[in-house]
Biopython code that builds the backbone (N, CA, C, O; Angstrom):
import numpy as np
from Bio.PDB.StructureBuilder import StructureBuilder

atoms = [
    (1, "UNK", "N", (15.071, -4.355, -30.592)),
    (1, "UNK", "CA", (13.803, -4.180, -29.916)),
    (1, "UNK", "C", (14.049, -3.980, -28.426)),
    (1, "UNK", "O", (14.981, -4.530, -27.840)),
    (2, "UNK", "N", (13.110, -3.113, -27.802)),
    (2, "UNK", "CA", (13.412, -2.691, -26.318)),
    (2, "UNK", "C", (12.840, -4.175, -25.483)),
    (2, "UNK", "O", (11.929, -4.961, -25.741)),
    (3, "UNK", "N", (13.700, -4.113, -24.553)),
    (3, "UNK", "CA", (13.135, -5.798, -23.949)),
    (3, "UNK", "C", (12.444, -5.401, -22.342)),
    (3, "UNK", "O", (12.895, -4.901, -21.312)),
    (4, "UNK", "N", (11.279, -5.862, -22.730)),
    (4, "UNK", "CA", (10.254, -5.752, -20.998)),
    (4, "UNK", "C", (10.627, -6.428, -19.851)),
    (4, "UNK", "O", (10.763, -7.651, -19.804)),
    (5, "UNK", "N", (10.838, -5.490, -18.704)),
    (5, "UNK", "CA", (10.906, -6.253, -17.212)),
    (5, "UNK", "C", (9.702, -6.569, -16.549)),
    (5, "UNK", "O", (8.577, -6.154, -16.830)),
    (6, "UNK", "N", (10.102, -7.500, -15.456)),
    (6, "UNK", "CA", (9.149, -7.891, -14.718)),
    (6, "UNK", "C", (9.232, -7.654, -13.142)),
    (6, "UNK", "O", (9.770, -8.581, -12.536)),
    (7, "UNK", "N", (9.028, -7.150, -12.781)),
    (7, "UNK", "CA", (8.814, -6.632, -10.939)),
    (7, "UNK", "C", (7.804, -6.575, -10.465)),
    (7, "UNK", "O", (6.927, -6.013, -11.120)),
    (8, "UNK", "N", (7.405, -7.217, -8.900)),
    (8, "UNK", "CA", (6.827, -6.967, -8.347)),
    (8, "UNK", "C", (7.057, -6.372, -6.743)),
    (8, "UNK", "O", (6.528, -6.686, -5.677)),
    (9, "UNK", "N", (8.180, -5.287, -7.128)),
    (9, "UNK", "CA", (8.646, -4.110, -6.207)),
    (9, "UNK", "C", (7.996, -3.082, -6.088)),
    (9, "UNK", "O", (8.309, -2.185, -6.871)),
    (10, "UNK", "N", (6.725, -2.759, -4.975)),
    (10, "UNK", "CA", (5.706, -1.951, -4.910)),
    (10, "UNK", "C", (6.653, -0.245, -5.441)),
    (10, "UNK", "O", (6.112, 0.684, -6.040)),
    (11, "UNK", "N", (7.898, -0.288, -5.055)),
    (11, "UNK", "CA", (8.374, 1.137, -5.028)),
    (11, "UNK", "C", (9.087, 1.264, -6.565)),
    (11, "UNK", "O", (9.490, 2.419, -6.710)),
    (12, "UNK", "N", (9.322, 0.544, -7.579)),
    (12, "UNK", "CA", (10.258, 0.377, -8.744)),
    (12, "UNK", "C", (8.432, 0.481, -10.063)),
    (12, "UNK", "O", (8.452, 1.019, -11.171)),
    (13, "UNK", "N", (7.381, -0.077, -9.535)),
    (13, "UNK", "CA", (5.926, 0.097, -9.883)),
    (13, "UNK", "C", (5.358, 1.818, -9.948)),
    (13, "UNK", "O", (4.861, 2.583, -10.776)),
    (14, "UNK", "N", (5.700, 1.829, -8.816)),
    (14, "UNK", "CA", (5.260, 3.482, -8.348)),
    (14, "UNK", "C", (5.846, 4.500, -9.310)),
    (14, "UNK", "O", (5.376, 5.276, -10.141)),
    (15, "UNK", "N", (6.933, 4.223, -8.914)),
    (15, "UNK", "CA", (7.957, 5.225, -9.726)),
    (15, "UNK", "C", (7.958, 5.646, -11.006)),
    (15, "UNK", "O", (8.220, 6.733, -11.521)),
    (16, "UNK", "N", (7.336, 3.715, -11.794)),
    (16, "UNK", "CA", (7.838, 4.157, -13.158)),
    (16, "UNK", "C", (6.357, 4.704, -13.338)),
    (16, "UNK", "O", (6.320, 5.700, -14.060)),
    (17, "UNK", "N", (5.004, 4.240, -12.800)),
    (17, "UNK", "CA", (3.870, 4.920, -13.068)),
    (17, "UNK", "C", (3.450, 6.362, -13.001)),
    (17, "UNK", "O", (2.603, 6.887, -13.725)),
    (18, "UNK", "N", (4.351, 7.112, -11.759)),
    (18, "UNK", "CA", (4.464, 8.779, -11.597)),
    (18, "UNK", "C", (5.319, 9.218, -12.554)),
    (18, "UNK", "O", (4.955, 10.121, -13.307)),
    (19, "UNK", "N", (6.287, 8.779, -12.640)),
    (19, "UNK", "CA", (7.180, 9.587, -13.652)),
    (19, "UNK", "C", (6.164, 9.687, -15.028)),
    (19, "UNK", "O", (6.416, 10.563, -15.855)),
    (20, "UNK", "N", (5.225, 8.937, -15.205)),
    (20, "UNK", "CA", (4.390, 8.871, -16.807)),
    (20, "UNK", "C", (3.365, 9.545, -16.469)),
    (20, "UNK", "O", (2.812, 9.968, -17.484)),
    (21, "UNK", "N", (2.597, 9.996, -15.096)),
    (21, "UNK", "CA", (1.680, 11.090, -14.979)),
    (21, "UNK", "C", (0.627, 9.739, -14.528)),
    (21, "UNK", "O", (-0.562, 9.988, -14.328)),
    (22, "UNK", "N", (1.028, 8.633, -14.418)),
    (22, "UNK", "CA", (0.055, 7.528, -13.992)),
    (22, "UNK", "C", (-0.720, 7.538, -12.069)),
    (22, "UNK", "O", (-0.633, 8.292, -11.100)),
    (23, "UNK", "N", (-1.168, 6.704, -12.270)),
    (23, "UNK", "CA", (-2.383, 6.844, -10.954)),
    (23, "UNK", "C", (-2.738, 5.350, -10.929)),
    (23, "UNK", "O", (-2.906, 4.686, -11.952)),
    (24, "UNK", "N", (-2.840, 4.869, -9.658)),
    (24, "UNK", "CA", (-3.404, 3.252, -9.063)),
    (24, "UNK", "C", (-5.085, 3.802, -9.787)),
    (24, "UNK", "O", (-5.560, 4.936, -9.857)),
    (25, "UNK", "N", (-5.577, 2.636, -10.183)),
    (25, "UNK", "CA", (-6.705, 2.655, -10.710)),
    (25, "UNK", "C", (-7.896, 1.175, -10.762)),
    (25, "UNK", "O", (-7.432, 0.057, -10.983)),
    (26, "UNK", "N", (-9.024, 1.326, -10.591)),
    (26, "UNK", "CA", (-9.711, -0.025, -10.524)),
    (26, "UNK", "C", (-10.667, 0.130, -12.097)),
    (26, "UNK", "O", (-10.430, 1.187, -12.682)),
    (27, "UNK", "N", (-11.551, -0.680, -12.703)),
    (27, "UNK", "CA", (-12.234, -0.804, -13.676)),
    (27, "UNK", "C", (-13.533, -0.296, -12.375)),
    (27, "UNK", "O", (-13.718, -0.744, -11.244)),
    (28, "UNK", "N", (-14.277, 0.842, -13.168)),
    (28, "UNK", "CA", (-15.843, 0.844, -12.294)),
    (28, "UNK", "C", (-16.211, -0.404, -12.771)),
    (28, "UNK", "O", (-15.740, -1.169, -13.612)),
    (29, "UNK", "N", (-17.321, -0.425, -11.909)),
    (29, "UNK", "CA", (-18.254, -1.767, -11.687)),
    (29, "UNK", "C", (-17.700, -2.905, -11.553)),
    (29, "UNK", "O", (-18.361, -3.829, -12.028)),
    (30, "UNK", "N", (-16.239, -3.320, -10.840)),
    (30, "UNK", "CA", (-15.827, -4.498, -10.605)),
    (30, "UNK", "C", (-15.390, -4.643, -9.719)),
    (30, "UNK", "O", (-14.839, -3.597, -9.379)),
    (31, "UNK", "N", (-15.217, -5.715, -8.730)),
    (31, "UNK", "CA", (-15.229, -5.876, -7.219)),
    (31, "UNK", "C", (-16.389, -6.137, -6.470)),
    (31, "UNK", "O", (-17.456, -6.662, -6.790)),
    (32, "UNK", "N", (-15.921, -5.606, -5.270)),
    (32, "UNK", "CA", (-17.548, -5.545, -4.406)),
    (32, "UNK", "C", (-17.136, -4.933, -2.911)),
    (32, "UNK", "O", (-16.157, -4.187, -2.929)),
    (33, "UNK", "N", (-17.693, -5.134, -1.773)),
    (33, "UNK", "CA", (-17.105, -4.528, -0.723)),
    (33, "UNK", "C", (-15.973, -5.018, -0.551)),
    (33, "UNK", "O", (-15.805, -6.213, -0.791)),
    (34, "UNK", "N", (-14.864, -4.176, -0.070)),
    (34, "UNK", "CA", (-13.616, -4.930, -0.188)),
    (34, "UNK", "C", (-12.812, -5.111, -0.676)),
    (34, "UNK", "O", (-11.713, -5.353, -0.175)),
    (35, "UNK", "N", (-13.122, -5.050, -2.002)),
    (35, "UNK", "CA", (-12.403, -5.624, -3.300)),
    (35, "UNK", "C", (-12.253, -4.328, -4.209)),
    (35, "UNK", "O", (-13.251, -3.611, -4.266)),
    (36, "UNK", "N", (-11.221, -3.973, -4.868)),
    (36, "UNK", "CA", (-11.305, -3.002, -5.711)),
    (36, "UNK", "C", (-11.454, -3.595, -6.842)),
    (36, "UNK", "O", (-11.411, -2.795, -7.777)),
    (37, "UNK", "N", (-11.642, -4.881, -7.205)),
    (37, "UNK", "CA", (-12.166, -5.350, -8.602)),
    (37, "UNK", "C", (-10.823, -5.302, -9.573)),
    (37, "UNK", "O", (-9.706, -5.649, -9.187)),
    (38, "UNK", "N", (-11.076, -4.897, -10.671)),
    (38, "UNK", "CA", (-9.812, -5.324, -11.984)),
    (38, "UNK", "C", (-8.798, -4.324, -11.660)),
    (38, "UNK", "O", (-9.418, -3.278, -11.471)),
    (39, "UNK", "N", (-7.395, -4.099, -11.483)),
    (39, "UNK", "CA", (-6.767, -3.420, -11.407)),
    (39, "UNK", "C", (-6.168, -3.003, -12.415)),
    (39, "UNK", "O", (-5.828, -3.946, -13.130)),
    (40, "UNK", "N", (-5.706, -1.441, -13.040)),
    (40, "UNK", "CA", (-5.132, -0.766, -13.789)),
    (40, "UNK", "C", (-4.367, 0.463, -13.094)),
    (40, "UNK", "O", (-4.623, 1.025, -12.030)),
    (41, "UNK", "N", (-3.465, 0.677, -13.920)),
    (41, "UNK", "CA", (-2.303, 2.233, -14.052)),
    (41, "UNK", "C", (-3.299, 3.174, -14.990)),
    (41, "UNK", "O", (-3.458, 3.040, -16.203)),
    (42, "UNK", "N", (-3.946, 4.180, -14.113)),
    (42, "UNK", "CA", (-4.344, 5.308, -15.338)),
    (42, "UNK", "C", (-3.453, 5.909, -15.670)),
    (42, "UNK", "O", (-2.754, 6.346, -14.756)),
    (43, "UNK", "N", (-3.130, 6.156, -16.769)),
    (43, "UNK", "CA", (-2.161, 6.971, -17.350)),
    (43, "UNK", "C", (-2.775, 8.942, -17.486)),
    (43, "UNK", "O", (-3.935, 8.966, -17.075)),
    (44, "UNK", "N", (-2.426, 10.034, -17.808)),
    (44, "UNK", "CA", (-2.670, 11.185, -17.643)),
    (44, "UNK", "C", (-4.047, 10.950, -18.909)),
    (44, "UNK", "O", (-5.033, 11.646, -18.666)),
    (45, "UNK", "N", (-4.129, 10.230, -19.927)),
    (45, "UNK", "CA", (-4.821, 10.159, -21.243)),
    (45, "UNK", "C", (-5.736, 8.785, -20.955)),
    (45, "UNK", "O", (-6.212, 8.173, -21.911)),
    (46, "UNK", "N", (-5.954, 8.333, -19.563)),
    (46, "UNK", "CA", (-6.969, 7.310, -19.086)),
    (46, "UNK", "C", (-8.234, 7.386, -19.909)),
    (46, "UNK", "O", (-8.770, 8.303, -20.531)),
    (47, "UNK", "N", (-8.500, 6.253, -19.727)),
    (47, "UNK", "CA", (-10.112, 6.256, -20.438)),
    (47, "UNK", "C", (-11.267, 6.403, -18.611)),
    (47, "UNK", "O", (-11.003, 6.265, -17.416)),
    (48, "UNK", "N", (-11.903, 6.576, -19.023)),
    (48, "UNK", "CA", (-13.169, 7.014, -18.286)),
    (48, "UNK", "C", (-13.853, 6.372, -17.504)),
    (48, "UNK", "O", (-14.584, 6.929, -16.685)),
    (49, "UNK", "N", (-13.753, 5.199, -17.602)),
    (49, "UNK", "CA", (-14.162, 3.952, -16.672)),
    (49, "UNK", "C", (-12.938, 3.151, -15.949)),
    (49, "UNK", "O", (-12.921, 1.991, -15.537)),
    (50, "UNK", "N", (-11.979, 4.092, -15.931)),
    (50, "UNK", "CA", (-10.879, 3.754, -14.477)),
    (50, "UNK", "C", (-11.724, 5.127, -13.347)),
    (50, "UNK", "O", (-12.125, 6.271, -13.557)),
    (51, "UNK", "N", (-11.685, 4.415, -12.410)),
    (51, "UNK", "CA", (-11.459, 4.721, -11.363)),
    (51, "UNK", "C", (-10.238, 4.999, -10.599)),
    (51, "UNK", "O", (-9.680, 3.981, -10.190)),
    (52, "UNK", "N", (-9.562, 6.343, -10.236)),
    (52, "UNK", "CA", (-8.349, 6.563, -9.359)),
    (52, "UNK", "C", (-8.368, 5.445, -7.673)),
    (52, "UNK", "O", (-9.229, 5.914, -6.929)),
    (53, "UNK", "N", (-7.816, 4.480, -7.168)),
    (53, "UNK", "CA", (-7.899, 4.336, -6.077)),
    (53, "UNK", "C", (-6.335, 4.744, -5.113)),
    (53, "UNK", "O", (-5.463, 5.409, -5.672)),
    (54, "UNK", "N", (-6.169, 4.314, -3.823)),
    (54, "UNK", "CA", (-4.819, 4.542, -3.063)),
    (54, "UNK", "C", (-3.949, 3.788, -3.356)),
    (54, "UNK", "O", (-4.328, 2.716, -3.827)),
    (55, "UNK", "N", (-2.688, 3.976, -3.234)),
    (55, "UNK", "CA", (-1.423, 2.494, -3.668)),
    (55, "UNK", "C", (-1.965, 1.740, -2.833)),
    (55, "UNK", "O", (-2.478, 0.741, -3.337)),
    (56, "UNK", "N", (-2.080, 1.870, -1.349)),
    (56, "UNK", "CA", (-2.320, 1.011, -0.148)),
    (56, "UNK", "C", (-3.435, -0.197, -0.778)),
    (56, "UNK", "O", (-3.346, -1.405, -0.561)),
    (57, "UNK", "N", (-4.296, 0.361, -1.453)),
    (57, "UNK", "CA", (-5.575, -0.377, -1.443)),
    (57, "UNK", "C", (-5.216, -1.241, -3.048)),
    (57, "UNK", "O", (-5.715, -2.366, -3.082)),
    (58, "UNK", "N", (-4.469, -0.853, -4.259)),
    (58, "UNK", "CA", (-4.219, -0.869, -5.422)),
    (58, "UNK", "C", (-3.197, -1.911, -4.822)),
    (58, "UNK", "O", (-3.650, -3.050, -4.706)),
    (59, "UNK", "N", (-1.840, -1.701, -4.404)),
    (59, "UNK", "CA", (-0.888, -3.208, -4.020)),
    (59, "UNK", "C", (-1.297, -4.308, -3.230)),
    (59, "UNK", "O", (-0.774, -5.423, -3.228)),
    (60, "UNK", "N", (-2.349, -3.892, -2.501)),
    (60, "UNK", "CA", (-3.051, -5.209, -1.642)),
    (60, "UNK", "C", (-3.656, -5.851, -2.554)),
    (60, "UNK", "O", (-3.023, -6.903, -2.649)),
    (61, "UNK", "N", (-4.702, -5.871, -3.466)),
    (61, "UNK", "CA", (-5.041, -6.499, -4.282)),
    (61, "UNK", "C", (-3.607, -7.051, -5.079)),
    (61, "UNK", "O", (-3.310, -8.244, -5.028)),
    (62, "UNK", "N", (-2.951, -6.283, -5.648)),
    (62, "UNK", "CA", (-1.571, -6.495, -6.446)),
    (62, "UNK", "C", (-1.205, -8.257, -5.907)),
    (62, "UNK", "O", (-1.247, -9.359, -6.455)),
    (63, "UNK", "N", (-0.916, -7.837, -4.807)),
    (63, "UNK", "CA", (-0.731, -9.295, -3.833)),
    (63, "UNK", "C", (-1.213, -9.867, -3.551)),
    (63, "UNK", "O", (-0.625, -10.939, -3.405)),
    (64, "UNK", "N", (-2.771, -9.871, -3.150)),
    (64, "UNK", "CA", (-3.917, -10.901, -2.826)),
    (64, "UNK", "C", (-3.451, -11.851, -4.379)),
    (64, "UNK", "O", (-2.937, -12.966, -4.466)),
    (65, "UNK", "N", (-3.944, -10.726, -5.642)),
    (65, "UNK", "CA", (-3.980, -11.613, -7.183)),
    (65, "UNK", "C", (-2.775, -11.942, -7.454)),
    (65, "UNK", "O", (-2.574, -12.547, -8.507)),
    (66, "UNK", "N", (-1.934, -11.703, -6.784)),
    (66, "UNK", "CA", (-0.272, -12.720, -7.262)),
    (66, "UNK", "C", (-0.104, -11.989, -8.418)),
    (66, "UNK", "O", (0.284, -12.694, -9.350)),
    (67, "UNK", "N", (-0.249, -10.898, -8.672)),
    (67, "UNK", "CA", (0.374, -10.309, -9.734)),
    (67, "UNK", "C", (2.032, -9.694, -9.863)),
    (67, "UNK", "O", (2.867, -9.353, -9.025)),
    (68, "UNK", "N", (2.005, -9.768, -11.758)),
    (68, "UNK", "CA", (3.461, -9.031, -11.524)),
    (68, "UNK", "C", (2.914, -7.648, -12.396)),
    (68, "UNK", "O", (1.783, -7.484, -12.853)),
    (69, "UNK", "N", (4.199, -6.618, -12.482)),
    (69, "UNK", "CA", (4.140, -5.571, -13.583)),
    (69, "UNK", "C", (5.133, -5.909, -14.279)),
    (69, "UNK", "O", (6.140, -6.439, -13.808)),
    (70, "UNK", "N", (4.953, -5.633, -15.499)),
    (70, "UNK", "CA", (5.353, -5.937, -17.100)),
    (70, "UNK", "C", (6.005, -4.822, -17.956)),
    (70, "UNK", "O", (5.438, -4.755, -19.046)),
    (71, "UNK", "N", (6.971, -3.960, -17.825)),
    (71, "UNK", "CA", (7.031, -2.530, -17.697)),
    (71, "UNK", "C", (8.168, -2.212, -18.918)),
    (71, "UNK", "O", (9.226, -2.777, -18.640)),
    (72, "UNK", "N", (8.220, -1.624, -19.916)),
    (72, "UNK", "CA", (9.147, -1.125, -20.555)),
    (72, "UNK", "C", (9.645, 0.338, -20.095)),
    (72, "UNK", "O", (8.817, 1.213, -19.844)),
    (73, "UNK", "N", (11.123, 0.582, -19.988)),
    (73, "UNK", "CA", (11.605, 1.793, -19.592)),
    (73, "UNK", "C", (11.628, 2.925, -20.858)),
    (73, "UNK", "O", (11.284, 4.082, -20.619)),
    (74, "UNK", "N", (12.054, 2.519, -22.219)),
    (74, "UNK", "CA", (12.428, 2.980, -23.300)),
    (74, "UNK", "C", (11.813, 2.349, -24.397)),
    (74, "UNK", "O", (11.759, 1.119, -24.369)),
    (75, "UNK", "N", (11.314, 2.986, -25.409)),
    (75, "UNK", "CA", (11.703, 2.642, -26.763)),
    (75, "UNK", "C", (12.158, 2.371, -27.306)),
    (75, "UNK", "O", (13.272, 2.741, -26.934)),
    (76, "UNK", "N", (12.310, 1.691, -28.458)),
    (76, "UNK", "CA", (13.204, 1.204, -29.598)),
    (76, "UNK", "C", (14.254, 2.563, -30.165)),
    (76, "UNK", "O", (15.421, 2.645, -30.549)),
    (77, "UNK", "N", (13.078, 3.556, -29.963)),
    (77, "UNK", "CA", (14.034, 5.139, -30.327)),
    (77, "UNK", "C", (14.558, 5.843, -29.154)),
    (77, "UNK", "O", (15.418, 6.713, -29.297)),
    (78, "UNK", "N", (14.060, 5.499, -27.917)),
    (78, "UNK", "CA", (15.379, 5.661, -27.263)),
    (78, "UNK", "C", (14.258, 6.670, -26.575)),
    (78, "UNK", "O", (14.914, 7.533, -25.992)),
    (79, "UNK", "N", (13.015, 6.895, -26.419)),
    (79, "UNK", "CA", (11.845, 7.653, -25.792)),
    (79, "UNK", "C", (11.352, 6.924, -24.686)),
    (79, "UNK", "O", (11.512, 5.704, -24.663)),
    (80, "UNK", "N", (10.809, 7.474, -23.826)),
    (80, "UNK", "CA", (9.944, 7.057, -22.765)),
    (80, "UNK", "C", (8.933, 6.548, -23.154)),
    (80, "UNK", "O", (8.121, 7.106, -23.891)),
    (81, "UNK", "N", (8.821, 5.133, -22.601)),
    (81, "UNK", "CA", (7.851, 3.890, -23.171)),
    (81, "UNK", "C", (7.131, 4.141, -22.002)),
    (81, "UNK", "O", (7.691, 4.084, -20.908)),
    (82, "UNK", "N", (5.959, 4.410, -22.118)),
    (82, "UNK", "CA", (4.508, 3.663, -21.515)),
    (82, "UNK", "C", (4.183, 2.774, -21.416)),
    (82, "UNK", "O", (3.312, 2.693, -20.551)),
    (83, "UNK", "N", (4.623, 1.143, -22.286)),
    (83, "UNK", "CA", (4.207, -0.110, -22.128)),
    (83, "UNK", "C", (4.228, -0.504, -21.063)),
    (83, "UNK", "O", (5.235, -0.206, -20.421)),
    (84, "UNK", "N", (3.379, -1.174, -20.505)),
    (84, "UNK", "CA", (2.596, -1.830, -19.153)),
    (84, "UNK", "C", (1.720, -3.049, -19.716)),
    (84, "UNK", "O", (1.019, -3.243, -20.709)),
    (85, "UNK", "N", (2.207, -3.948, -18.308)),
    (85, "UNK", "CA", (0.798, -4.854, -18.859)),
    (85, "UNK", "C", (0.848, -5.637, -16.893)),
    (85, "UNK", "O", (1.781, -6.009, -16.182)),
    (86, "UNK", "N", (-0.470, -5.580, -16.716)),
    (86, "UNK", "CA", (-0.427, -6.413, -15.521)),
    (86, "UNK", "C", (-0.565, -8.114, -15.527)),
    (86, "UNK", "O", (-1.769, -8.372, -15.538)),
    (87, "UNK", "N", (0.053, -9.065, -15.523)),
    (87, "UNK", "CA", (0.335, -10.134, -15.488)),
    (87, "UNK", "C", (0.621, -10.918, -14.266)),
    (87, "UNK", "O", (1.125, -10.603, -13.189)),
    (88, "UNK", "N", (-0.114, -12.671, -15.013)),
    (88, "UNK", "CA", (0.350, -13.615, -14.116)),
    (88, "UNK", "C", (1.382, -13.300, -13.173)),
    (88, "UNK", "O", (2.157, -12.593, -13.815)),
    (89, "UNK", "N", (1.848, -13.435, -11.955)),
    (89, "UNK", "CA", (3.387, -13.587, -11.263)),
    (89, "UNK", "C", (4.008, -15.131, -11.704)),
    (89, "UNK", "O", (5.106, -15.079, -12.258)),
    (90, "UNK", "N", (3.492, -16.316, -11.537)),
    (90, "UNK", "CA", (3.951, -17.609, -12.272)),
    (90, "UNK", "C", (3.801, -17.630, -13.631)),
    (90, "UNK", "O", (4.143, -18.621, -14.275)),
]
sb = StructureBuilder()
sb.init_structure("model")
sb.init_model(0)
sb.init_chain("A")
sb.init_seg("    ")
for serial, (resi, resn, name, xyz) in enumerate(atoms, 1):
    if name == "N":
        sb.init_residue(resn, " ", resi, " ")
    sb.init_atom(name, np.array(xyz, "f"), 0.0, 1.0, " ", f" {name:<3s}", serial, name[0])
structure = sb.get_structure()
């Protein structure tokens, strides 16, 4: 089984999200002034209620919420994994 890393290296985040056609993203209707609300990676096949936002504005939250990324590089077959998950940092 392919085994998941954990980083919270704004530039090792970026990378693996462009190379997949991904984009910093918020949930509409969550937040408020200020706040970009729930954070997500749209992927190129996003659902419709992400919102695209800036890294600038997408890693500040990242860090306000003490988050980590959860990131598989590969597959079990040896393909480019998409798995993501945004998680606790503790």
């Amino acid at each position: 089984m392919s085994e998941a890393s954990k980083t919270t290296d704004p530039d090792v985040i970026r990378r693996w999200a462009e190379a997949r056609g991904g984009r910093p993203a918020r949930v509409e209707d969550t937040g408020g002034a200020g706040d970009p609300g729930l954070l997500r990676i749209k992927l190129s096949d996003g659902a419709d209620e992400l919102e695209e936002i800036c890294w600038d504005e997408f890693f500040e939250k990242f860090e306000e919420s003490r988050l980590a990324f959860l990131y598989q590089e590969k597959t079990d077959s040896g393909e480019t994994s998409r798995f993501f998950k945004l998680v606790d940092r503790d």
